[in-house]
N, C-alpha and C positions, 0 to 999 in steps of 0.2 A: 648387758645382756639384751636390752629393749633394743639397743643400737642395733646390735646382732641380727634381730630379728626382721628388725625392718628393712634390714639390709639384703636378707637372702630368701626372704618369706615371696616376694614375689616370683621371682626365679624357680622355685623350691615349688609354689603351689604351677607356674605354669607345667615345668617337669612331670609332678604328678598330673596333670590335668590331659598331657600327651600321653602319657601310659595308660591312662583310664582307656581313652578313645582306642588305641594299640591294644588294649586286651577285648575292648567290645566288638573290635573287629576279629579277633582269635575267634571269639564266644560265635560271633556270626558265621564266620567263614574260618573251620578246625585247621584247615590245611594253614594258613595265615599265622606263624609265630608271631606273641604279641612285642617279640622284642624286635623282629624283623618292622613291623608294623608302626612302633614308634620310632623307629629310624625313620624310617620312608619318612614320616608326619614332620619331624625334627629337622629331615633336611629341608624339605618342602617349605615349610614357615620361615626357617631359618634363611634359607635364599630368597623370600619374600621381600625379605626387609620390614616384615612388619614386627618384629619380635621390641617391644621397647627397650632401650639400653638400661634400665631402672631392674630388668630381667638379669643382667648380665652376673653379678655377683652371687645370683644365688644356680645359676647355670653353673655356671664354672663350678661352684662347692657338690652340687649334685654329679658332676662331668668327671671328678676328682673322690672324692670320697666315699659319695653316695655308690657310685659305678663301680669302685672300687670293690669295697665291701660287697656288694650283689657280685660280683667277681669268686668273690673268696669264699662267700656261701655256698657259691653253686657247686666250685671246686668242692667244697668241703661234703655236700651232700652227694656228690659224685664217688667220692672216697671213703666214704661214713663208716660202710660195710668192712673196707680193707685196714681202718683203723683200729678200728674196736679189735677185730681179729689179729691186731699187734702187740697187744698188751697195756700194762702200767706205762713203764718209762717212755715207750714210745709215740705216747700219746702225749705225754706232756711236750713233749720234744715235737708234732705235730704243733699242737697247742703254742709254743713258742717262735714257732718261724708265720704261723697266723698273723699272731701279736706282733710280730715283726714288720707284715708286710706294710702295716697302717702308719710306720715310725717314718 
């Protein structure tokens, strides 16, 4: 678990540390999506070459999973409304292809 951690904690905090800055620029300037925002930052750095390789393993798990998941969320609060309004069963059956996408 220690391993784990040391493994993707740096990756993982620079990730969050470009999404901070990409929302503080939303916050400043409304028109500026802050997911547009951290793109721009991500590639920018990223074509720098200054991003350490010791970054890479927790990039990738944020690029993969993290991105993912904020994928499936957004989908999911996008739909929220027309779920609820389907019932029982079709909610679990929503509920199961969710669970699905993460396998």
């Amino acid at each position: 678990m220690i391993v784990a951690v040391r493994r993707y904690l740096p990756g993982l905090l620079f990730a969050l540390a470009v999404t901070f800055v990409g929302f503080n620029i939303h916050w400043r300037f409304a028109s500026i999506s802050p997911l547009v925002a951290s793109l721009v930052i991500g590639v920018v750095v990223g074509n720098l070459g200054v991003i350490p390789q010791s970054f890479a393993p927790g990039q990738k798990f944020a690029a993969k999973r993290i991105l993912r998941f904020g994928i499936v969320l957004l989908g999911t609060q996008l739909a929220a409304k027309q779920i609820v309004e389907l019932g029982g069963r079709e909610v679990i059956v929503v509920l199961l292809v969710v669970a699905t996408t993460f396998l």
